[in-house]
VOVO-565518 format. One record per atom (N, C-alpha, C, O): chain; residue in one letter; residue number from 1; atom name; x, y negated, z. Coordinates in Angstrom, 3 decimals, decimal comma. Layout:
[A; A; NUM; CA; [X; Y; Z]]
...
END
This chain:
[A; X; 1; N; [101,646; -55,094; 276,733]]
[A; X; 1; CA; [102,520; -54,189; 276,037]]
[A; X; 1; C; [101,649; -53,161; 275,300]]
[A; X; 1; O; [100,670; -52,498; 275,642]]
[A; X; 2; N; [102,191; -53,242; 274,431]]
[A; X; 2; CA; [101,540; -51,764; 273,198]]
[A; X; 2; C; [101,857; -50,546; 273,360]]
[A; X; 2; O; [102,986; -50,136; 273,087]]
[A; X; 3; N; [100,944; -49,817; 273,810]]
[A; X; 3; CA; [101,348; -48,116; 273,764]]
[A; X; 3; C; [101,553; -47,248; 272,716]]
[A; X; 3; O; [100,616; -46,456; 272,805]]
[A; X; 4; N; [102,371; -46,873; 271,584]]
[A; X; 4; CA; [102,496; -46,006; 270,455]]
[A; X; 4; C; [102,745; -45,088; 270,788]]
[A; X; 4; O; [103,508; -44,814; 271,714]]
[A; X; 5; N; [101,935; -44,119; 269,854]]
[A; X; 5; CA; [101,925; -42,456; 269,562]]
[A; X; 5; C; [102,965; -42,167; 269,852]]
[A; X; 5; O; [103,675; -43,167; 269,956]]
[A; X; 6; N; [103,591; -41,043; 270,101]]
[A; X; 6; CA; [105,050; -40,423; 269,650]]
[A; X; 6; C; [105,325; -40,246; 268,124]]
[A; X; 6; O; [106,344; -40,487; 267,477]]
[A; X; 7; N; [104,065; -39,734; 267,729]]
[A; X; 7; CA; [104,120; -39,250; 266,281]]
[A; X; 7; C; [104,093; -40,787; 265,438]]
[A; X; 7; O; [104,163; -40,522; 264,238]]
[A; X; 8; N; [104,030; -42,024; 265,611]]
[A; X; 8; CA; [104,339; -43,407; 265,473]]
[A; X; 8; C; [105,823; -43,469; 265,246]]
[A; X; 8; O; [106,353; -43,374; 264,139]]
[A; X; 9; N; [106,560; -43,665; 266,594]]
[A; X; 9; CA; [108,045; -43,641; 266,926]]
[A; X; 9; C; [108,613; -42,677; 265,716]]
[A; X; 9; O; [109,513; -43,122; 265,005]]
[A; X; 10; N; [108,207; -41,657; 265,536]]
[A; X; 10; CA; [109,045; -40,686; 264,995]]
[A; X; 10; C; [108,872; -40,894; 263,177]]
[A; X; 10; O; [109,739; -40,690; 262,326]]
[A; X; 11; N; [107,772; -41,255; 263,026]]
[A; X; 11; CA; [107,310; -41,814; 261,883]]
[A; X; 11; C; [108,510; -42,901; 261,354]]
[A; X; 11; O; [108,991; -42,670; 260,245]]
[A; X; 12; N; [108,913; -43,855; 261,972]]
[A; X; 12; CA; [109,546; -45,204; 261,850]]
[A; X; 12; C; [111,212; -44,573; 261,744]]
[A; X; 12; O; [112,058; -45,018; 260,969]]
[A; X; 13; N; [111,399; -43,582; 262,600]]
[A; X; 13; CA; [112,311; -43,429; 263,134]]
[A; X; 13; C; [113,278; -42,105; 261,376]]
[A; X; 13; O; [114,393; -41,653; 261,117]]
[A; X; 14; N; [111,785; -42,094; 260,705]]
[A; X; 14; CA; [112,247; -40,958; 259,807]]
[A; X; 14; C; [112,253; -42,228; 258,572]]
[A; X; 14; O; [113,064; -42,174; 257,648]]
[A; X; 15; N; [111,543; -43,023; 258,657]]
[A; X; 15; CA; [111,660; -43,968; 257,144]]
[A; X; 15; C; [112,699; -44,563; 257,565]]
[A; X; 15; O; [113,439; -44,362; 256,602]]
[A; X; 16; N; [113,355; -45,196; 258,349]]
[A; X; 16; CA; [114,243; -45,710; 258,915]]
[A; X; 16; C; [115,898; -44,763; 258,494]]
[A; X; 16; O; [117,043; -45,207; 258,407]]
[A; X; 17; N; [115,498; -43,702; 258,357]]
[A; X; 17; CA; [116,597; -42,814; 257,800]]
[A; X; 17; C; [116,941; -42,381; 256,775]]
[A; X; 17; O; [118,055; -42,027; 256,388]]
[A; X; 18; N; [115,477; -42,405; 256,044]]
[A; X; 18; CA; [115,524; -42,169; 254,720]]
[A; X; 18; C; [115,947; -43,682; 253,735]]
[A; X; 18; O; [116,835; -43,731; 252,884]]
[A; X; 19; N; [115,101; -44,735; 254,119]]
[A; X; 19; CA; [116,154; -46,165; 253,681]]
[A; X; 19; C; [117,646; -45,995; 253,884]]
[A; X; 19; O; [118,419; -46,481; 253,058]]
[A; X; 20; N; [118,193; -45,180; 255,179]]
[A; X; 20; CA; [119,879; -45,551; 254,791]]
[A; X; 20; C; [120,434; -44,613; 253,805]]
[A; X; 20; O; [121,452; -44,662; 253,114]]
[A; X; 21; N; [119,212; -43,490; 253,959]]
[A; X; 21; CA; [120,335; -42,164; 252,828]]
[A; X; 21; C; [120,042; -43,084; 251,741]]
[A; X; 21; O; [121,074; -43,393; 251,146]]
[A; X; 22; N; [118,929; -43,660; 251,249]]
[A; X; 22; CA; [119,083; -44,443; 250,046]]
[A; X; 22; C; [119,979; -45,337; 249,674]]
[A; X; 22; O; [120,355; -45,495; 248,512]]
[A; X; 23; N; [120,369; -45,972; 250,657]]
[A; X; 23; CA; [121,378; -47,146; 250,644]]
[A; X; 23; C; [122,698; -46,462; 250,318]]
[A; X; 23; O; [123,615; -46,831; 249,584]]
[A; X; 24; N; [122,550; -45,355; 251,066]]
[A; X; 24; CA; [124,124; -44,879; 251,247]]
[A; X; 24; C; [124,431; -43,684; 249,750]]
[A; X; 24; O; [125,589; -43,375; 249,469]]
[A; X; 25; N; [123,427; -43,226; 249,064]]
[A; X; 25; CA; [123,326; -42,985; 247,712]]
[A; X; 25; C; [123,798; -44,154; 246,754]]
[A; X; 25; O; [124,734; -44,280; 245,965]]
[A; X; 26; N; [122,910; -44,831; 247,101]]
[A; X; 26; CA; [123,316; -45,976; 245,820]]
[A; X; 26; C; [124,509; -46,510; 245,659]]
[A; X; 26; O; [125,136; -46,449; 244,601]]
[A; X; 27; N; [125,083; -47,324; 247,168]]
[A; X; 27; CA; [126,713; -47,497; 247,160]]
[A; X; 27; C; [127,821; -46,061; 246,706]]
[A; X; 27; O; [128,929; -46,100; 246,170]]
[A; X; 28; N; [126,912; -44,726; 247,220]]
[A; X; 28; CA; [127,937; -43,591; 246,039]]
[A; X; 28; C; [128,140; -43,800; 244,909]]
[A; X; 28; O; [129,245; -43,657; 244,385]]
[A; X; 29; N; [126,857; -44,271; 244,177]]
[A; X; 29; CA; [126,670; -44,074; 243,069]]
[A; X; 29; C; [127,685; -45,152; 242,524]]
[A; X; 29; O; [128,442; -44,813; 241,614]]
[A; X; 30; N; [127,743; -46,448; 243,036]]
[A; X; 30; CA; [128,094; -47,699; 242,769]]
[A; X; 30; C; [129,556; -47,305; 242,812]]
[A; X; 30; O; [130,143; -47,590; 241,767]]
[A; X; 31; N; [130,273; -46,747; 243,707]]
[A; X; 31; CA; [131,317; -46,381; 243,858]]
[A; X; 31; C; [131,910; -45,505; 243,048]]
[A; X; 31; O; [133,091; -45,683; 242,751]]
[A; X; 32; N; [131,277; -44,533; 242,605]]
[A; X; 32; CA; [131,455; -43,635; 241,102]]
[A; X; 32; C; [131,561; -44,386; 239,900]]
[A; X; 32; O; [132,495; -44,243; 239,111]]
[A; X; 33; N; [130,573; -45,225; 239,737]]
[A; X; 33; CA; [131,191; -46,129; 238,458]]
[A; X; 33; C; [132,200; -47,172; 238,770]]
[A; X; 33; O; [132,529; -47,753; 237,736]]
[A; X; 34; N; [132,579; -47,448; 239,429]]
[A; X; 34; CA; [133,596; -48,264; 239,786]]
[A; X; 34; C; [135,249; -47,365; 239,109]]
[A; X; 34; O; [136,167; -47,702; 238,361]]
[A; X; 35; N; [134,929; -46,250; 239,816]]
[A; X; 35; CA; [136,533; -45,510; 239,635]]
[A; X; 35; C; [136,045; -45,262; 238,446]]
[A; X; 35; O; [136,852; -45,676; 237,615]]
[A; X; 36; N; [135,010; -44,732; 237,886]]
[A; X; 36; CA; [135,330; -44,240; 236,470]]
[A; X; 36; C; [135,612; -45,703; 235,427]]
[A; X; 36; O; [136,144; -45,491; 234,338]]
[A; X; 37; N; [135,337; -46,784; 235,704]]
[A; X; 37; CA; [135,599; -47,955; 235,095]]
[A; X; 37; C; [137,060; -48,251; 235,421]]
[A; X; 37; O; [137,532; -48,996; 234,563]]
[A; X; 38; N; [137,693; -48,010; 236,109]]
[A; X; 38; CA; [139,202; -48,162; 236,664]]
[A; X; 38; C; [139,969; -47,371; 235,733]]
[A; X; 38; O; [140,807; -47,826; 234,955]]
[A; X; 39; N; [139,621; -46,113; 235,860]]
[A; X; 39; CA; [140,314; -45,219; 235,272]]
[A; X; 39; C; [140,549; -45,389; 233,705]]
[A; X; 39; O; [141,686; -45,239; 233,258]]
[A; X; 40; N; [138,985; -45,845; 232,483]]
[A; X; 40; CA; [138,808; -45,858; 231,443]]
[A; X; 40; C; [139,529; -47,144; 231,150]]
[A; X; 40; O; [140,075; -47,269; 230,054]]
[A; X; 41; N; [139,576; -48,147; 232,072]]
[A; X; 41; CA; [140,770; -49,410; 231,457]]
[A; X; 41; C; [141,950; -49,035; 231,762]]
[A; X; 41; O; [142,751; -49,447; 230,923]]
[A; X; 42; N; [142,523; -48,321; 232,747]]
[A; X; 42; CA; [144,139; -47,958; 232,664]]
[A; X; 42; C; [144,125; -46,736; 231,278]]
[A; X; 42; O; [145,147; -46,723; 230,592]]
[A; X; 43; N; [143,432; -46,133; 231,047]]
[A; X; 43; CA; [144,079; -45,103; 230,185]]
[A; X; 43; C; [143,455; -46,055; 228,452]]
[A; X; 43; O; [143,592; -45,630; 227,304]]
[A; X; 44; N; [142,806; -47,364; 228,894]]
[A; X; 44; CA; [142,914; -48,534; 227,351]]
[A; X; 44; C; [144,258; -49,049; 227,319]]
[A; X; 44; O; [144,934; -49,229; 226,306]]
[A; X; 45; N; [144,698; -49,345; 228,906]]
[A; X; 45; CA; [146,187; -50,245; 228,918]]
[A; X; 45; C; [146,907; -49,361; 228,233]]
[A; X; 45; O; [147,419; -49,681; 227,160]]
[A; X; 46; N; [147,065; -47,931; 228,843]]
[A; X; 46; CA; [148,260; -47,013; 228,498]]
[A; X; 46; C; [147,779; -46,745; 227,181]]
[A; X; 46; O; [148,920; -46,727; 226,722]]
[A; X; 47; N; [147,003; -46,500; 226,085]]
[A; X; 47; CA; [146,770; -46,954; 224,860]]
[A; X; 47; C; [147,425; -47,942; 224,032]]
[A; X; 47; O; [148,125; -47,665; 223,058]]
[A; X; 48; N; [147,135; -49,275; 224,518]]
[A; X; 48; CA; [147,696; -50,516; 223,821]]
[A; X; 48; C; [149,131; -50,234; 224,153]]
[A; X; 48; O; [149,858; -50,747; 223,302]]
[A; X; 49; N; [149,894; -49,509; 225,223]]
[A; X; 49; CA; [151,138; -49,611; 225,340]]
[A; X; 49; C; [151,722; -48,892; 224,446]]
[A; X; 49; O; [152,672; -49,239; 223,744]]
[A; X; 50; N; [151,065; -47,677; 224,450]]
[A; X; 50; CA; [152,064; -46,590; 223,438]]
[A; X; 50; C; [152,050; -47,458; 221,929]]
[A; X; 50; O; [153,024; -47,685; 221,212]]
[A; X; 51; N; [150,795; -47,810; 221,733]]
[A; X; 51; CA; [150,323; -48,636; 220,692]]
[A; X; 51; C; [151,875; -49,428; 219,796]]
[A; X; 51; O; [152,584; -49,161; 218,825]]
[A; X; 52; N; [151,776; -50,488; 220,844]]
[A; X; 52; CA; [152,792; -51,389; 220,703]]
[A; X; 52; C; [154,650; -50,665; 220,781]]
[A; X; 52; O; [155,651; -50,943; 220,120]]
[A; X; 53; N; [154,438; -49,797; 221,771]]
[A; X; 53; CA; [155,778; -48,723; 221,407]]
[A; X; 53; C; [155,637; -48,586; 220,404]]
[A; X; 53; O; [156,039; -49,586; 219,809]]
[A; X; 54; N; [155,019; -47,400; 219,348]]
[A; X; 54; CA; [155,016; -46,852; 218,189]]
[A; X; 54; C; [154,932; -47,873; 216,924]]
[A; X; 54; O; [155,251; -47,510; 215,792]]
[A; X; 55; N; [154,483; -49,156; 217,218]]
[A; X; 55; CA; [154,629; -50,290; 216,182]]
[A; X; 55; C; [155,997; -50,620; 216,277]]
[A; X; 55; O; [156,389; -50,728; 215,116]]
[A; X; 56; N; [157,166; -50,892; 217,259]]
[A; X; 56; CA; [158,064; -51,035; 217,500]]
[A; X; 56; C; [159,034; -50,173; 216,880]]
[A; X; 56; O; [159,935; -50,734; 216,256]]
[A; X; 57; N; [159,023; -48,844; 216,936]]
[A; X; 57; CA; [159,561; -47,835; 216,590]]
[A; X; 57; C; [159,274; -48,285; 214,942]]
[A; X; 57; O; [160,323; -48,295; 214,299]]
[A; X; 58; N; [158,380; -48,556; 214,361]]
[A; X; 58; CA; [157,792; -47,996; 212,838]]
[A; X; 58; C; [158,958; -49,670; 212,116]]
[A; X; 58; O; [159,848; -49,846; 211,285]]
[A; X; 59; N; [158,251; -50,407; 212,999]]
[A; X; 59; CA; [159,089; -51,995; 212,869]]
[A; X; 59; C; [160,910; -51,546; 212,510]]
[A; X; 59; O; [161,386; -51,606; 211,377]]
[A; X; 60; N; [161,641; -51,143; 213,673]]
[A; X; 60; CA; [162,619; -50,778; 213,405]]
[A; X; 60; C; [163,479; -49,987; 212,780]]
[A; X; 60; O; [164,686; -50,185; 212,641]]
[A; X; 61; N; [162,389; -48,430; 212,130]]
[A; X; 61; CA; [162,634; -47,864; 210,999]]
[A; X; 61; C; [162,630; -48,576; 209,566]]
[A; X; 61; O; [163,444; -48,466; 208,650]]
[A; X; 62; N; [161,611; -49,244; 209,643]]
[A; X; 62; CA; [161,762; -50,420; 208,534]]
[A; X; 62; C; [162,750; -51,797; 208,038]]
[A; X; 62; O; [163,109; -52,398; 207,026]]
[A; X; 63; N; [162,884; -51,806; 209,441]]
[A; X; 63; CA; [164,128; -52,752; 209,538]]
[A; X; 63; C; [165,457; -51,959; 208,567]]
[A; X; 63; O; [165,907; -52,171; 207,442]]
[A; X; 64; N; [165,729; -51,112; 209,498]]
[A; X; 64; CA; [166,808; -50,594; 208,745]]
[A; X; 64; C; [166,490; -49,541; 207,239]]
[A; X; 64; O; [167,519; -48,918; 206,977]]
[A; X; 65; N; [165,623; -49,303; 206,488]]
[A; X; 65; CA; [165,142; -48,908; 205,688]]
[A; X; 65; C; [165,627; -50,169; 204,790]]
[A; X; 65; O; [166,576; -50,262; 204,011]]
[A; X; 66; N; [164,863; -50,891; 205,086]]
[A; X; 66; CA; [165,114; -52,531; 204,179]]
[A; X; 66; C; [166,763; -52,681; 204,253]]
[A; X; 66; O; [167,209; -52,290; 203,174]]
[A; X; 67; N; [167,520; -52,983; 204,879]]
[A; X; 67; CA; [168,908; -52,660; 205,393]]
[A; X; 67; C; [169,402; -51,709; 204,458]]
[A; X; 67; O; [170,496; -52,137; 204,092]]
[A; X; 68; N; [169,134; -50,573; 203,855]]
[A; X; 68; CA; [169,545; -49,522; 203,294]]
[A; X; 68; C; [169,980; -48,497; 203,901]]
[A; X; 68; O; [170,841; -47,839; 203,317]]
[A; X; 69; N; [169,563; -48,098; 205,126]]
[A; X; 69; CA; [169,738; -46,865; 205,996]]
[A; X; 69; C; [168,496; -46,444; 205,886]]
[A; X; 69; O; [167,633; -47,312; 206,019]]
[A; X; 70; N; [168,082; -45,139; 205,640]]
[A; X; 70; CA; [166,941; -44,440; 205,379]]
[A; X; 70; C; [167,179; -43,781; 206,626]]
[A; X; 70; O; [166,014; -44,024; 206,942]]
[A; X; 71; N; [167,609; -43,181; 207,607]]
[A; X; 71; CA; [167,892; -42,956; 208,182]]
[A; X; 71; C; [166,774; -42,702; 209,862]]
[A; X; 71; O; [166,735; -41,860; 210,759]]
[A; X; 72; N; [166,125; -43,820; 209,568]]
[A; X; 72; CA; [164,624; -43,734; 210,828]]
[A; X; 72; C; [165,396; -44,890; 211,763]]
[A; X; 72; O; [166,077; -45,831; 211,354]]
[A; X; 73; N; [165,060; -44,508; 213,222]]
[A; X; 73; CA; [165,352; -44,791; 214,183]]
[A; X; 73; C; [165,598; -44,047; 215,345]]
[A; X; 73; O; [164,672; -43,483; 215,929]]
[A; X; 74; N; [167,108; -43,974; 215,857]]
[A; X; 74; CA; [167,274; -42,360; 216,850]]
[A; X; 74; C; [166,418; -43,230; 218,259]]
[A; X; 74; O; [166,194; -44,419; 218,485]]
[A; X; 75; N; [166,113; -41,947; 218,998]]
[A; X; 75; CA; [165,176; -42,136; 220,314]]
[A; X; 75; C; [166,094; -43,250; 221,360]]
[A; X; 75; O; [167,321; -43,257; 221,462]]
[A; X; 76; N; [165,534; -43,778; 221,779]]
[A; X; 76; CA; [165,731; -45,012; 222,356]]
[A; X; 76; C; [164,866; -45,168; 223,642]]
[A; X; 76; O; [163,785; -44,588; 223,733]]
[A; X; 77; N; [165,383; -45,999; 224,685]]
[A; X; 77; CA; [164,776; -46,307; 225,792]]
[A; X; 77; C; [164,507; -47,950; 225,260]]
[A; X; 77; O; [165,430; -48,619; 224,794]]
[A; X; 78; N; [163,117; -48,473; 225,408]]
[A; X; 78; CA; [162,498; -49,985; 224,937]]
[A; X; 78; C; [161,638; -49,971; 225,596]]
[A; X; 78; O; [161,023; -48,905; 225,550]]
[A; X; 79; N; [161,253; -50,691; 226,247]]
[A; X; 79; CA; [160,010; -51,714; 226,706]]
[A; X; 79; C; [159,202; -50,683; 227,823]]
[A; X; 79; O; [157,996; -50,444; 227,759]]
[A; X; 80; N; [160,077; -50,162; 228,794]]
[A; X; 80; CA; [159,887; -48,961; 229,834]]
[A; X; 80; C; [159,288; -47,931; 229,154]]
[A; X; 80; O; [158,337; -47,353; 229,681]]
[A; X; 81; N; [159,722; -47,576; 227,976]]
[A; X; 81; CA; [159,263; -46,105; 227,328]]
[A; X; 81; C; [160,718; -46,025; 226,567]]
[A; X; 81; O; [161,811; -46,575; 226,699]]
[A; X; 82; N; [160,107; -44,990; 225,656]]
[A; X; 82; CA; [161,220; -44,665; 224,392]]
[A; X; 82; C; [160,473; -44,362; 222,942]]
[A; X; 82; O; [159,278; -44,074; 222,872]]
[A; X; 83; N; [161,183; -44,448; 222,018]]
[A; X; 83; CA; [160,744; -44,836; 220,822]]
[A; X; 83; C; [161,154; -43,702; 220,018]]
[A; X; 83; O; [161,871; -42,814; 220,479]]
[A; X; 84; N; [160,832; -43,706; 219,141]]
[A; X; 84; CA; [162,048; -42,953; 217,815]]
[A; X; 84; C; [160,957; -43,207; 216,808]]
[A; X; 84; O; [159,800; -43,618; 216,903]]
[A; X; 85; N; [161,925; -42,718; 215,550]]
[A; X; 85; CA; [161,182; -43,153; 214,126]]
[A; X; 85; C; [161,797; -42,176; 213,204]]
[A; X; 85; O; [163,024; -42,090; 213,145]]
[A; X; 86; N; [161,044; -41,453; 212,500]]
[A; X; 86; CA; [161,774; -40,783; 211,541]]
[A; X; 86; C; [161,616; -40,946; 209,904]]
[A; X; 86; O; [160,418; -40,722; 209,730]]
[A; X; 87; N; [162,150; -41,195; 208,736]]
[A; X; 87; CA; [161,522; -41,509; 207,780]]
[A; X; 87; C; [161,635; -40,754; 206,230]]
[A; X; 87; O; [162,707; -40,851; 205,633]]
[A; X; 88; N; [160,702; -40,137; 205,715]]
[A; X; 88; CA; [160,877; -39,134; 205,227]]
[A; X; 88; C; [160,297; -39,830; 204,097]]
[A; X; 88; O; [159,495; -40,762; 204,046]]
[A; X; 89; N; [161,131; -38,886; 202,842]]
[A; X; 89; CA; [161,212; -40,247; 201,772]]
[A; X; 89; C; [160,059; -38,734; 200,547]]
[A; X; 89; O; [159,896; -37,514; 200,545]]
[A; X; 90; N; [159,648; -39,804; 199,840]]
[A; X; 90; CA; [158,272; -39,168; 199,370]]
[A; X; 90; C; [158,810; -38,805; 197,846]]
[A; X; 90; O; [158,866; -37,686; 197,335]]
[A; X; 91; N; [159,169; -40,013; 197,297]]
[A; X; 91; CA; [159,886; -40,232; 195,920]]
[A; X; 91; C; [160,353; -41,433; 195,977]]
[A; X; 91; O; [160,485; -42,169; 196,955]]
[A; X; 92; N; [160,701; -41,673; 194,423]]
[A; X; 92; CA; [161,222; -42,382; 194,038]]
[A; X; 92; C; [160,609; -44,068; 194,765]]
[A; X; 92; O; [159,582; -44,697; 194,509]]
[A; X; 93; N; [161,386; -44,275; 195,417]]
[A; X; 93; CA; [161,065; -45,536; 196,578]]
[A; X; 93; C; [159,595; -45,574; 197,341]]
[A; X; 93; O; [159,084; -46,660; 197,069]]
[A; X; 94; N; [159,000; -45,039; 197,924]]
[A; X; 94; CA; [158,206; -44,076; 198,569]]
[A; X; 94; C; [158,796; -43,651; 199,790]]
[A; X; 94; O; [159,805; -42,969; 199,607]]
[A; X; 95; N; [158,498; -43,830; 200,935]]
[A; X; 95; CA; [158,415; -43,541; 202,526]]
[A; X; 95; C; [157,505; -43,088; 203,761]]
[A; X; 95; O; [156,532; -43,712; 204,185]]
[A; X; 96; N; [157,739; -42,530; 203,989]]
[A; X; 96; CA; [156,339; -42,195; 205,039]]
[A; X; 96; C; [157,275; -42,632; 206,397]]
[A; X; 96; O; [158,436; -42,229; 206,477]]
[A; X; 97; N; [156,652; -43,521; 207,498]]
[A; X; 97; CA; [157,912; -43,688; 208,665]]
[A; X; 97; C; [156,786; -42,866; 209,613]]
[A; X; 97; O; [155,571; -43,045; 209,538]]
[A; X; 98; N; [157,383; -42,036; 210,416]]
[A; X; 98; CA; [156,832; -40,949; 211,225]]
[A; X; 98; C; [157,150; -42,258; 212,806]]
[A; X; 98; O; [158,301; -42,681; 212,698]]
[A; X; 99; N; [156,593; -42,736; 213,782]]
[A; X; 99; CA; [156,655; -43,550; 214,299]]
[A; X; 99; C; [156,509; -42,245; 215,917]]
[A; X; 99; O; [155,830; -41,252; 215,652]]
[A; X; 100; N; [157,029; -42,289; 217,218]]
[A; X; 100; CA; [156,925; -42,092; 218,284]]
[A; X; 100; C; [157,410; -42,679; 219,372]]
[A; X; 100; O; [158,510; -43,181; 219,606]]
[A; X; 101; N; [156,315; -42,534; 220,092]]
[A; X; 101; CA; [156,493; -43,500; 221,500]]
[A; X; 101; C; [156,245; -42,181; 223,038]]
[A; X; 101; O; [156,315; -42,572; 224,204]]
END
């Protein structure tokens, strides 16, 4: 059997601790980009959603524009949101459609 120092034992016993704070840093770290990657694709989803709301809204002001109601589109519950459209006429056949989601 091998006899070691104390100051040996304690040696092993401190790198041995400092490897887990490392370990246990890095999985923080790993874990920080994780949620911030979570977070930056739900608030892309909720993007493309309003997205596609407000195309919807602009779609259906146009609809009825073409129709001959200048009129917009009143606020509406669609596609688990709500919409509206307002359309404000510039000149002579000329429109701007104000689109919200």
């Amino acid at each position: 059997m091998v006899r070691r120092a104390a100051g040996e034992r304690g040696a092993a016993l401190l790198l041995a601790l400092f490897a887990l704070l490392l370990v246990e840093a890095a999985l923080l770290l790993f874990a920080g980009i994780l949620a911030a990657e979570r977070r930056a694709e739900l608030d892309a989803a909720r993007r493309l959603r309003l997205d596609a709301l407000a195309d919807s809204a602009a779609d259906a002001a146009l609809a009825r524009l073409a129709a001959g109601d200048p009129s917009g589109e009143p606020a509406r519950p669609f596609g688990g949101g709500q919409i509206a459209a307002r359309v404000v006429p510039l000149g002579e056949g000329l429109y701007r459609i104000e689109a919200r989601a």
